[in-house]
C-alpha positions as CSV (number, residue, x, y, z in Angstrom):
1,X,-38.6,65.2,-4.1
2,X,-35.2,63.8,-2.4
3,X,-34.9,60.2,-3.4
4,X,-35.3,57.5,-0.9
5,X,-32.3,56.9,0.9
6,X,-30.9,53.3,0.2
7,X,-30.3,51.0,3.1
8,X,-27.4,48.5,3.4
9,X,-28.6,45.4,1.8
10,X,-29.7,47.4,-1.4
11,X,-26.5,49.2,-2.4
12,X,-24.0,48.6,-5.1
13,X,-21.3,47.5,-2.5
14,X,-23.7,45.2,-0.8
15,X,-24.5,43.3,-4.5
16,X,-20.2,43.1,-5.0
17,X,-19.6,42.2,-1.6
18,X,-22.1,39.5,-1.9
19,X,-20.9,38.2,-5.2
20,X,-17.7,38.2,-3.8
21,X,-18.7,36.2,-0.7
22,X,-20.5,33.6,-3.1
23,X,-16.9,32.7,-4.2
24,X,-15.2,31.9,-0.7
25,X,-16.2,28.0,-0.7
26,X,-14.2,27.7,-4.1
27,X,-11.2,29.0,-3.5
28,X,-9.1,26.7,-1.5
29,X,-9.8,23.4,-3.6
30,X,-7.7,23.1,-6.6
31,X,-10.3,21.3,-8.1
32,X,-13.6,22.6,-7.3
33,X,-15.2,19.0,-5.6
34,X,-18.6,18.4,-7.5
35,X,-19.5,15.6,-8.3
36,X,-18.9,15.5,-12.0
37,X,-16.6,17.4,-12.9
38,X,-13.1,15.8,-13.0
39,X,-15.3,14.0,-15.6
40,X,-15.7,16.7,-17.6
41,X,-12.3,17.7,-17.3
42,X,-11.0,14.7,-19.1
43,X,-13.3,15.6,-21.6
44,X,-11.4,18.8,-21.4
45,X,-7.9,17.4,-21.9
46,X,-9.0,15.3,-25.1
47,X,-10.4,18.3,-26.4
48,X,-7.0,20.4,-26.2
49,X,-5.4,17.9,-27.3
50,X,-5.6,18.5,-31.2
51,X,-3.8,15.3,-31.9
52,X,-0.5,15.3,-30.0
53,X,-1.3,12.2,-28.4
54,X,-2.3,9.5,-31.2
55,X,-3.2,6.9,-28.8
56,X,-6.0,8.9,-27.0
57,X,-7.6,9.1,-30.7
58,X,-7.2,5.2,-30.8
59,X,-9.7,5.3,-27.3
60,X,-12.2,8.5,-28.0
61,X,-13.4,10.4,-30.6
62,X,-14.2,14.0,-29.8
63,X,-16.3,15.8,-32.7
64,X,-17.1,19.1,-32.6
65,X,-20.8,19.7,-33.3
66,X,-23.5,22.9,-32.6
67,X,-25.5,21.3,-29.6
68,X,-26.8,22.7,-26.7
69,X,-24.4,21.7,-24.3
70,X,-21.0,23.6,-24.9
71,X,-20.7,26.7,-22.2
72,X,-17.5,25.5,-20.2
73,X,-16.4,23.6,-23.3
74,X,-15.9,26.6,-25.1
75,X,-14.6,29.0,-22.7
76,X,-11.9,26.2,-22.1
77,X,-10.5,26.7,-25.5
78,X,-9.1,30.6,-25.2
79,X,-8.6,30.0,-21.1
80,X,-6.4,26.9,-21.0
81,X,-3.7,27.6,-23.3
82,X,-3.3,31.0,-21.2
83,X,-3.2,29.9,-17.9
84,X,-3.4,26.1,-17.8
85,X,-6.7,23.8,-17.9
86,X,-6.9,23.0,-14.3
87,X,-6.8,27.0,-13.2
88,X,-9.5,28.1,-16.2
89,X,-11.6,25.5,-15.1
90,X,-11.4,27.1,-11.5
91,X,-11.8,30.6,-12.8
92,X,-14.9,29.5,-14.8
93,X,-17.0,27.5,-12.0
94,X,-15.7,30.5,-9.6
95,X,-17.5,32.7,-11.8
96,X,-21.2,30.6,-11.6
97,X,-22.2,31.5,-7.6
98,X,-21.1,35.1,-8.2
99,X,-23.3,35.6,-11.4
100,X,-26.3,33.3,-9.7
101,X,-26.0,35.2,-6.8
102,X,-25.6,39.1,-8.6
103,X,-28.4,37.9,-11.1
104,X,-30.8,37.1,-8.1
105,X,-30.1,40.1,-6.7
106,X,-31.0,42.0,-9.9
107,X,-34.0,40.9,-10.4
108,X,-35.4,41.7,-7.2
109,X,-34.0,45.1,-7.9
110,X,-35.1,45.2,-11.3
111,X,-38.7,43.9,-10.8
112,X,-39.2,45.8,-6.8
113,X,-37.4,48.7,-7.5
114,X,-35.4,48.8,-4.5
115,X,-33.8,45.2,-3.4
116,X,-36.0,43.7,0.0
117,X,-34.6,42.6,2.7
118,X,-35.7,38.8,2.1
119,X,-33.9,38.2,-1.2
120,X,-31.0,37.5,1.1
121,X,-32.5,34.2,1.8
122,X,-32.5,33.2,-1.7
123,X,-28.7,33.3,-2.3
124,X,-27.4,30.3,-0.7
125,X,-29.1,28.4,-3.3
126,X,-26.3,29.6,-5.4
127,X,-25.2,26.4,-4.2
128,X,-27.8,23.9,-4.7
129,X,-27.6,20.3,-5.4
130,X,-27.4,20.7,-8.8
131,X,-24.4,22.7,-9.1
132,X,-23.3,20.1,-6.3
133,X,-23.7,17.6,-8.5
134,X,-21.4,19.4,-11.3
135,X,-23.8,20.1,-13.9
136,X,-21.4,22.8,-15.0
137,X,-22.7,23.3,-18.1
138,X,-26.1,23.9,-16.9
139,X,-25.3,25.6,-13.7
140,X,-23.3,28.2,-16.0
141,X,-26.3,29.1,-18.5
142,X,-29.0,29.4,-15.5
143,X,-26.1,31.9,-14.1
144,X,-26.7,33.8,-17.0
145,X,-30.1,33.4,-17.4
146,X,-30.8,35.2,-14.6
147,X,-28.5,38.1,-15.3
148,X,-29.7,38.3,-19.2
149,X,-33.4,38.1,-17.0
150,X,-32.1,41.3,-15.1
151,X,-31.3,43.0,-18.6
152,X,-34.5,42.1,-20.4
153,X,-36.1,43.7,-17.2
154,X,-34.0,47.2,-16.8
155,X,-34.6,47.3,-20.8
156,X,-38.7,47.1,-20.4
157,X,-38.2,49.6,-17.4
158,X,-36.8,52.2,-19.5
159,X,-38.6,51.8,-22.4
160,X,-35.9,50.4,-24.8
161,X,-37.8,47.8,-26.2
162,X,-36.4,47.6,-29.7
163,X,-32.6,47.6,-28.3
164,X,-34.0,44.6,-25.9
165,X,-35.5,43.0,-29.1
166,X,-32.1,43.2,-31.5
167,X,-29.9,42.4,-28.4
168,X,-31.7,39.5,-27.2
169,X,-31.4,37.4,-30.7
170,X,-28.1,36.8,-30.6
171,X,-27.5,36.6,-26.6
172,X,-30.3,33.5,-26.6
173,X,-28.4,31.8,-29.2
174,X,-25.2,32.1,-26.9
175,X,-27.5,31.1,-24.1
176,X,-28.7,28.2,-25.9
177,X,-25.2,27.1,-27.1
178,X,-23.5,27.3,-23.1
179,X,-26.9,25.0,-22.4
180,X,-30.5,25.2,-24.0
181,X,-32.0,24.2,-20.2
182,X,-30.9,28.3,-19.5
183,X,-32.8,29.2,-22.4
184,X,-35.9,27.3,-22.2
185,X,-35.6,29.1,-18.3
186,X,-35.4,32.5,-19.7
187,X,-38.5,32.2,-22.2
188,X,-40.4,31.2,-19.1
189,X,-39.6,34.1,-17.2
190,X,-39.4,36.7,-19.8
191,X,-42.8,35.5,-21.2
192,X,-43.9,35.6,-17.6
193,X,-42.8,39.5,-17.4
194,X,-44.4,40.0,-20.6
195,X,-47.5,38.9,-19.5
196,X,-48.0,41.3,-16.5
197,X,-46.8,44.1,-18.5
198,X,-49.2,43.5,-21.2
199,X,-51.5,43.2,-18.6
200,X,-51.0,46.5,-17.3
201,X,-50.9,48.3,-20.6
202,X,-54.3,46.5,-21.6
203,X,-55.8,48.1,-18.2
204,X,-54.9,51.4,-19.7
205,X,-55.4,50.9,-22.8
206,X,-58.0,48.2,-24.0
207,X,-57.7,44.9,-25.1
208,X,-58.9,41.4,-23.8
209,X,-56.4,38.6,-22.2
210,X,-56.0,37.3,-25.6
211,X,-54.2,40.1,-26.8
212,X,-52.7,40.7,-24.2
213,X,-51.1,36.4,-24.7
214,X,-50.6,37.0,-28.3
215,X,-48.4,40.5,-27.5
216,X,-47.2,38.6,-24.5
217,X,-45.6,35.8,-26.9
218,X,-44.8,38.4,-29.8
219,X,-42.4,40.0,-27.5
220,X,-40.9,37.0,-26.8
221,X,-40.2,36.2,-30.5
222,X,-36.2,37.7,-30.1
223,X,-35.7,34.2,-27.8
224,X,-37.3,32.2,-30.3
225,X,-34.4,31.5,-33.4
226,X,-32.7,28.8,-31.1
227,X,-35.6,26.7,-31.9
228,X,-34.3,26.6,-35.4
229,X,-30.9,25.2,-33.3
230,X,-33.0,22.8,-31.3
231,X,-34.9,20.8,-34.5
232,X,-31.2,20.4,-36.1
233,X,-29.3,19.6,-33.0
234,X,-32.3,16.6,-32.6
235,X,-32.9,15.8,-36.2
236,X,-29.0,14.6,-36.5
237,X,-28.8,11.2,-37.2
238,X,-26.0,9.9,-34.8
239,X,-28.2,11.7,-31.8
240,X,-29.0,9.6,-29.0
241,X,-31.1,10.4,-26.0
242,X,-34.6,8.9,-24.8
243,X,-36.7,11.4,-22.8
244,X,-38.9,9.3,-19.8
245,X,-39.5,8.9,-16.3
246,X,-42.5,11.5,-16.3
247,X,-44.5,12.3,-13.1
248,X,-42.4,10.6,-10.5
249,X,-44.4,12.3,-7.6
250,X,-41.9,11.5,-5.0
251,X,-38.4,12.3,-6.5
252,X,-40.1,15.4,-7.1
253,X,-40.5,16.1,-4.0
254,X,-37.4,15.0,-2.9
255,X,-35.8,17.0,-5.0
256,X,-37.6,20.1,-3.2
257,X,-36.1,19.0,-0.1
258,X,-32.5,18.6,-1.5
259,X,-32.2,22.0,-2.9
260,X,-29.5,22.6,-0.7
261,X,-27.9,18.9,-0.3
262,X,-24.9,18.9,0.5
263,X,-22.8,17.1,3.7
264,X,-24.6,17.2,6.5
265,X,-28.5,15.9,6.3
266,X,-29.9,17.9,9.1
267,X,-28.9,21.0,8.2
268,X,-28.9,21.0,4.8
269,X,-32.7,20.0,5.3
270,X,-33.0,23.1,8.0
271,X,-31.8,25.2,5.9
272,X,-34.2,24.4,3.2
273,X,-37.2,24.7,6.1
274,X,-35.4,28.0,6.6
275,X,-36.3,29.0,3.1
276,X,-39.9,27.5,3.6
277,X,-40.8,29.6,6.4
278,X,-39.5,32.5,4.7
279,X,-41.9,31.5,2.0
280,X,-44.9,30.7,4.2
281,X,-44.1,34.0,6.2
282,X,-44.4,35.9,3.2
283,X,-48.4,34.4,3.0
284,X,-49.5,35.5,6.6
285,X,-47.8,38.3,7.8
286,X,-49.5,41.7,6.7
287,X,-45.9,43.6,6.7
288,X,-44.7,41.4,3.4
289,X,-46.3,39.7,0.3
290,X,-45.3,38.3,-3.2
291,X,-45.0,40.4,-6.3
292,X,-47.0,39.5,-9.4
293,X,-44.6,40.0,-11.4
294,X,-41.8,37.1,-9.8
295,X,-45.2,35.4,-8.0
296,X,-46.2,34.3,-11.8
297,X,-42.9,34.1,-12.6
298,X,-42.0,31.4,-9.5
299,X,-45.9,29.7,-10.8
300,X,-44.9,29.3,-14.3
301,X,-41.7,27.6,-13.1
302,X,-43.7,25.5,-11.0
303,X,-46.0,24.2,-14.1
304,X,-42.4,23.1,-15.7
305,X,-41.1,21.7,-13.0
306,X,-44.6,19.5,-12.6
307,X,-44.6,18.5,-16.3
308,X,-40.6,18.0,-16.7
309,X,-39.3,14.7,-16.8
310,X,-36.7,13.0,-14.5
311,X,-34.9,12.4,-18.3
312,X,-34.7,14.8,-21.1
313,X,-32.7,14.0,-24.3
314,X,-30.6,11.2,-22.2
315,X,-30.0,13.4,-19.3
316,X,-31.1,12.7,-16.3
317,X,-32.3,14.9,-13.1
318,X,-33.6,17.3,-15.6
319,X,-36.5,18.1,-12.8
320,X,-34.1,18.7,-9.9
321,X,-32.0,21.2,-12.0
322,X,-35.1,23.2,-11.8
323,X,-35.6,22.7,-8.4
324,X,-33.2,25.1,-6.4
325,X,-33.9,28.0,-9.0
326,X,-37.8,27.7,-8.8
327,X,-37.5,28.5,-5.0
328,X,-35.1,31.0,-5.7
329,X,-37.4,33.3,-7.5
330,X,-40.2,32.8,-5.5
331,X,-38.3,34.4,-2.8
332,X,-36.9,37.1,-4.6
333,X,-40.8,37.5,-5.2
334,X,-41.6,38.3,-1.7
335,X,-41.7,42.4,-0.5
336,X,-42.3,44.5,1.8
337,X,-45.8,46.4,1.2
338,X,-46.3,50.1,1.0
339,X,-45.6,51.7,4.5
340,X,-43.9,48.6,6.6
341,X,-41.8,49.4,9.6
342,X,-37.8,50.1,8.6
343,X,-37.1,48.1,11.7
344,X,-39.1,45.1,10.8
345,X,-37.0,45.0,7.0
346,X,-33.8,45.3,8.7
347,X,-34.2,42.9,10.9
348,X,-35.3,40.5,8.0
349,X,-32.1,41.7,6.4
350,X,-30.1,40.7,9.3
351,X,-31.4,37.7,9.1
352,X,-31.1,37.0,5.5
353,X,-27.5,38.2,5.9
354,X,-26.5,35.7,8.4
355,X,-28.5,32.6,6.9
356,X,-26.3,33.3,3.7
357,X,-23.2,33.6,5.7
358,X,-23.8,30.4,7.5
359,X,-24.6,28.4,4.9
360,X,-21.0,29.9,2.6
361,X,-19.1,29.0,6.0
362,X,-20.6,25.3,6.2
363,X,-20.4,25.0,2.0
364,X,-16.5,26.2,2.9
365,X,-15.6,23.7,5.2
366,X,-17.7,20.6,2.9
367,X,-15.4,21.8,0.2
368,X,-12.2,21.9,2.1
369,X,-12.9,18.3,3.3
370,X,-13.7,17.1,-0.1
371,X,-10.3,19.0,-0.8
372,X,-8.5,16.6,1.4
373,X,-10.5,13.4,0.1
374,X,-9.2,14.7,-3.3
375,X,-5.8,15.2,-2.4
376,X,-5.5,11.8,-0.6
377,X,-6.6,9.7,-3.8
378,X,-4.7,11.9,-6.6
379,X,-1.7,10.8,-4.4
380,X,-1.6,7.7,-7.2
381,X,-1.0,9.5,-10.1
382,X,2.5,9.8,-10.0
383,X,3.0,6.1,-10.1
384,X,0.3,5.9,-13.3
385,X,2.5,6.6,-16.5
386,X,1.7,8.5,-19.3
387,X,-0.8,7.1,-21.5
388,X,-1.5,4.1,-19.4
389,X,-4.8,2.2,-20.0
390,X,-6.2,2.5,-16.4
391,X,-9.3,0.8,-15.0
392,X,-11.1,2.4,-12.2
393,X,-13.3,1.5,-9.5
394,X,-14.7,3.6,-7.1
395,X,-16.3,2.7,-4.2
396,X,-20.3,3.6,-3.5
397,X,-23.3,2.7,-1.7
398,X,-27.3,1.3,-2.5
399,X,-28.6,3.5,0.0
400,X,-27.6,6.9,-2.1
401,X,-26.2,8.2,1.4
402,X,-26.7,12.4,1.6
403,X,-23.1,12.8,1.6
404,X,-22.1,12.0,-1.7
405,X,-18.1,11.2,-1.9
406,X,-17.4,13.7,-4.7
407,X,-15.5,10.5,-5.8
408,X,-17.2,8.7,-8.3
409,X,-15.4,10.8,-11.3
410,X,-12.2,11.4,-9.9
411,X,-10.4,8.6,-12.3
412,X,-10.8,11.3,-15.1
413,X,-8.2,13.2,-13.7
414,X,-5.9,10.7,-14.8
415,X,-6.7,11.2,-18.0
416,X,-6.1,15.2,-17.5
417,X,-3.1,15.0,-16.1
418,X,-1.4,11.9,-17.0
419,X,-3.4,11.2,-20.6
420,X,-4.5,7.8,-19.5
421,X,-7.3,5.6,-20.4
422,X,-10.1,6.0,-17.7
423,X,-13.8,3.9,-17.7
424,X,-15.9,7.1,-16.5
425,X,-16.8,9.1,-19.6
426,X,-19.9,9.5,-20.6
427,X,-20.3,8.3,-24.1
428,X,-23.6,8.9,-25.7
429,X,-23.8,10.5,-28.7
430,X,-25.4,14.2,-29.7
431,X,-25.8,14.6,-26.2
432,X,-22.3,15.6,-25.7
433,X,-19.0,16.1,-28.0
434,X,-17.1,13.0,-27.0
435,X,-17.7,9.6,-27.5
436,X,-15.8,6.5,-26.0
437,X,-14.4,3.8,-29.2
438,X,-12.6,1.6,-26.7
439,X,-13.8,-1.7,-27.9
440,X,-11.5,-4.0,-26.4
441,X,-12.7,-2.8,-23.5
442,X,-15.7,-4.3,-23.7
443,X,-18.5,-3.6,-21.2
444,X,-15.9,-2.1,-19.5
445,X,-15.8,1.1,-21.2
446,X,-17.3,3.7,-20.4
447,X,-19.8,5.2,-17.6
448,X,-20.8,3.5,-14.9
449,X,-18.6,0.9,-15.4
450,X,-16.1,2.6,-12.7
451,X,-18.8,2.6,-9.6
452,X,-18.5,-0.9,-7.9
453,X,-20.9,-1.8,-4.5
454,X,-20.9,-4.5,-2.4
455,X,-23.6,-6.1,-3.0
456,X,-25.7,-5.6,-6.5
457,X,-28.0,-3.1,-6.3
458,X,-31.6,-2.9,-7.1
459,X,-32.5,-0.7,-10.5
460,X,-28.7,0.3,-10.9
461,X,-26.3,-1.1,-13.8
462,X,-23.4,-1.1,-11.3
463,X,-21.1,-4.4,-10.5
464,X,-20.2,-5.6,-6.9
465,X,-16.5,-5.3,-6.6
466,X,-15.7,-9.1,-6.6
467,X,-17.5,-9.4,-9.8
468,X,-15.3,-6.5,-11.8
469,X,-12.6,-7.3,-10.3
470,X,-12.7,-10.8,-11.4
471,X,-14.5,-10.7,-15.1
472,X,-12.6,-7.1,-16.4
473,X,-11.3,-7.7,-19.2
474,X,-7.2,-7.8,-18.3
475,X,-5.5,-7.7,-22.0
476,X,-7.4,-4.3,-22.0
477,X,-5.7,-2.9,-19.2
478,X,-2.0,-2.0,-17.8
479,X,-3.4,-0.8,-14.5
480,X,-6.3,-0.9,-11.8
481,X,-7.3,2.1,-9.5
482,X,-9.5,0.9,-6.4
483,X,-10.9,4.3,-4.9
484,X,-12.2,3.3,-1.3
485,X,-13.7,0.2,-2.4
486,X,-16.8,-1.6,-0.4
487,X,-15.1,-4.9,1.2
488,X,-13.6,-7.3,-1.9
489,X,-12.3,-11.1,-1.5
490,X,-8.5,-10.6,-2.1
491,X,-8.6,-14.2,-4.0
492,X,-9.8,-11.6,-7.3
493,X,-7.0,-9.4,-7.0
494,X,-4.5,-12.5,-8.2
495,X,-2.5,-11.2,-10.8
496,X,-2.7,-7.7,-10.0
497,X,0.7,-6.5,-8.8
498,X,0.3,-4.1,-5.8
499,X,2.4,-0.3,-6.7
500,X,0.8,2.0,-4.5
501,X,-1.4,2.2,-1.2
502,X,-3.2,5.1,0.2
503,X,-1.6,5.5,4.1
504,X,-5.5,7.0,4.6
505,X,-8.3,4.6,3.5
506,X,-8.6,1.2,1.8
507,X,-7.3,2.4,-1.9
508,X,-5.1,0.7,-4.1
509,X,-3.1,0.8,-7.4
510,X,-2.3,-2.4,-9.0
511,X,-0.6,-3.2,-12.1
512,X,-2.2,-6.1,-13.9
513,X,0.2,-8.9,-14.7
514,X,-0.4,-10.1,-17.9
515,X,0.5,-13.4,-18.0
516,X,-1.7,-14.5,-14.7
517,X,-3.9,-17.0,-15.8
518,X,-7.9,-16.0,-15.6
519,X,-9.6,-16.2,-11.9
520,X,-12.0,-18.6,-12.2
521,X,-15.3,-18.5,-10.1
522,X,-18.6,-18.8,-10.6
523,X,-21.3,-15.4,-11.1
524,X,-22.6,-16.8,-7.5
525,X,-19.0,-16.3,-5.9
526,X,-18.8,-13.4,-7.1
527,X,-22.1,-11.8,-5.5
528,X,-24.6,-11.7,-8.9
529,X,-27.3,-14.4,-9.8
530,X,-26.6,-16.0,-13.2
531,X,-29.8,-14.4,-15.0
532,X,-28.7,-10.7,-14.1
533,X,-25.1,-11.2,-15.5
534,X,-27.3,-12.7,-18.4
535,X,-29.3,-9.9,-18.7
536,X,-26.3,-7.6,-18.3
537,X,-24.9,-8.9,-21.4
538,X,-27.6,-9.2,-23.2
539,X,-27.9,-5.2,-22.4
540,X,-24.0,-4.2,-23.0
541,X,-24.1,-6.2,-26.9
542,X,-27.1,-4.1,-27.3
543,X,-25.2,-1.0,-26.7
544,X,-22.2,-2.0,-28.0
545,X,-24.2,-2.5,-31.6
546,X,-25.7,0.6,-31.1
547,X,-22.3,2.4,-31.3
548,X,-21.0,0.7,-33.6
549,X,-24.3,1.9,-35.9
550,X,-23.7,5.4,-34.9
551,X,-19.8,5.3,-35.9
552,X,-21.1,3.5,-39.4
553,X,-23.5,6.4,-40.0
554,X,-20.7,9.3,-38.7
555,X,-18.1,7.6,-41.1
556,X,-20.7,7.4,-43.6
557,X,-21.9,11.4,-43.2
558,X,-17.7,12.6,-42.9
559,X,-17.6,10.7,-46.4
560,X,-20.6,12.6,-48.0
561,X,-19.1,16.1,-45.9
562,X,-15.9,15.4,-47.8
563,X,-17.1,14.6,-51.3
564,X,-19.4,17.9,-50.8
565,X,-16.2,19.6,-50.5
566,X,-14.4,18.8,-53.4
């Protein structure tokens, strides 16, 4: 019998061309604009840095340890020295909408047999909020989840279940490594897939459902060894990390509505509806319905996504990283049934085809504009010398306006480029390979010490500007970065020297004169009730003798490492 001739959407050329597409937005920037990751690119610089630059060593320690957390990390360290680490990081996150986007479309290939017209309207959420936020780490192992999904499929399709078992031991160790959210994803959905093909051999076969569980799970035992990773990543004793916030009912279903956040409110919520009434579509109309296979698949993420909390291991949004992708595969789930009209599925195509291309041209511009906002602000460096001890402030809002500025980690690219102190890395031991040892700094250290508002903010640790401007500690610190700061009383800018204004917006560079005497005001001039600042304290001693425990116990266990050697 002639095989079924393939229609556009479903070829080889289409899947390229679309991976392709995925990496338009991207190319332009220099610096691909999410949210966190200039942050992680001074991470990045420290890392290469093996020691050339003492003083960076006398401001963070960077250890490196087997967690669950090192995808871009490590691809950094044969990419940079080739080509530079601003154009491998570039080249990396280029990659992660191309692979999202070609594993997506292998599934639905994989799992249908032929790819259906309304997987189109899945790929957009290639770029969802949480790659917008710059969880690049994360983003990068659910990239490859769903490709390594794809394999683990096309090797149960033709049979080759003992090559699927031996290969898939040491790619979910490489899985768990780039970030273990992208393998606890892929035990859920190959477990899933496990299930209904139990299910269908125990039709033919025999067997009751708990068999066909137990068989499910044994097939699943080539994913298992990064447990054994997991229990000594979490057992170390300088990790750090509470997990909490469970069952918050409506970030969860805010997190829903943001899967495509982006710039513009009303259309990045349209587009989401868009996706909805795909989804809904796929429930009444007799032409299309859901697979079991991806329908149990997008139900088991579902149960996750319900029982996840908004922190795991210190890391927060953990339940809107599963967001974008849960939605994903339930419409990759949806088909067309046996005997629908060709017309009907290439109209659905159509319209898949220009939803996506919408939503790349409006993700194109966002990222161009961001571009400029980038460009604008990095316009300091030049006057920053090398090695500087900057402090940063950045400008933000209470409200948590939809358009995020893309901003709020942008000081770190002084320390890429220009090997200066910056206040915005994260420092929290186990949970990532750099911490921050800056104690003269104070509570002026590290994250979020560089966001500045206002007015103080309900439930959020950061300082109205009058109030860092006027308590930072100034021995600490050569120079000051204001990045479109909320409205500040000039009065606690006395003794900061002006060297550089942005001809754009309200940003500043100052460099702090160090024999001003102090500003003196009171906590109420400067915007935050007495018992807050107290509590504030009493908060940033607790953390600061909390590091210094951890650095006690990690002197203590490179000691013990040392004598084991000799």
């Amino acid at each position: 019998m002639q095989a079924e001739r393939l229609h556009w959407w479903q070829t080889r050329w289409f899947v390229l061309a679309a991976m392709l597409a995925a990496c338009v937005p991207l190319l332009w920037p220099d610096i691909p604009p999410i949210v966190d990751l200039p942050g992680h690119m001074g991470r990045y610089r420290v890392q290469l840095d093996r020691g050339a630059h003492p003083w960076l060593s006398d401001w963070y320690q960077f250890r490196w340890s087997l967690i669950g957390n090192l995808g871009v990390d490590l691809l950094i360290e044969p990419l940079a020295p080739l080509i530079g680490l601003e154009p491998a990081v570039k080249l990396i996150i280029l990659t992660i909408p191309a692979l999202t986007v070609g594993g997506l479309l292998w599934i639905a290939r994989e799992v249908h047999g032929r790819i259906p017209p309304t997987a189109l309207f899945a790929l957009p959420l290639a770029y969802g909020y949480p790659f917008q936020f710059g969880f690049v780490n994360f983003a990068l192992s659910m990239a490859w989840t769903l490709c390594l999904f794809g394999l683990w499929l096309r090797l149960a399709r033709l049979g080759r279940l003992r090559l699927r078992a031996v290969l898939f031991v040491p790619l979910s160790c490489v899985l768990w490594v780039c970030h273990t959210f992208g393998w606890g994803v892929l035990g859920v959905l190959a477990f899933s897939s496990e299930l209904i093909r139990q299910h269908d051999l125990r039709r033919t076969g025999g067997g009751g459902w708990l068999e066909t569980w137990v068989r499910a799970g044994l097939g699943c035992v080539p994913l298992a060894l990064p447990m054994l990773l997991m229990v000594a990543w979490r057992s170390g004793a300088d990790v750090t990390g509470q997990t909490a916030d469970f069952f918050f009912w409506n970030t969860k279903i805010a997190w829903i509505v943001m899967a495509l956040r982006d710039r513009w409110m009303w259309f990045d919520v349209a587009s989401v509806a868009v996706i909805y009434l795909v989804l809904f579509k796929a429930v009444r109309d007799p032409r299309i319905g859901y697979s079991r296979h991806l329908g149990l698949s997008a139900l088991l993420m579902l149960l996750v996504y319900i029982l996840l909390p908004r922190i795991v291991f210190g890391s927060a949004y953990a339940d809107m990283r599963m967001a974008p992708f849960m939605v994903a595969v339930a419409v990759i789930a949806i088909r067309p049934k046996p005997g629908a009209d060709l017309r009907h599925a290439a109209l659905l195509a159509a319209a898949g085809l220009s939803f996506y291309a919408v939503r790349l041209a409006a993700t194109t511009i966002s990222f161009a504009r961001f571009d400029a906002d980038y460009d604008a602000e990095l316009a300091a460096l030049p006057h920053v010398p090398i090695g500087a001890r900057l402090i940063s402030f950045v400008g933000h809002n209470c409200s948590n306006a939809w358009r995020m500025s893309r901003l709020e980690h942008l000081p770190a690219i002084a320390l890429e480029r220009r090997l200066a102190y910056t206040d915005d890395q994260w420092s929290m031991a186990g949970a990532q390979l750099l911490t921050v040892h800056y104690g003269d700094a104070g509570p002026y250290a590290h994250d979020p010490t560089q966001i500045v508002t206002s007015v103080k903010c309900p439930y959020e640790w950061w300082r109205p500007a009058n109030y860092a401007l006027a308590r930072f500690p100034r021995d600490a610190f050569d120079y000051v970065w204001l990045i479109r700061p909320p409205a500040y009383n000039p009065r606690f800018t006395a003794g900061l020297v002006p060297v550089w204004r942005s001809p754009t917006s309200n940003s500043m560079l100052f460099r702090v004169d160090h024999d001003a005497p102090m500003i003196d005001a009171t906590d109420e001039e400067l915007g935050v009730p007495r018992w807050l600042i107290e509590r504030m304290r009493r908060r940033s001693a607790r953390l600061e003798r909390l590091r210094e425990r951890q650095e006690r116990e990690q002197e203590r266990l490179e000691r013990l490492r040392v004598e084991q050697e000799r």
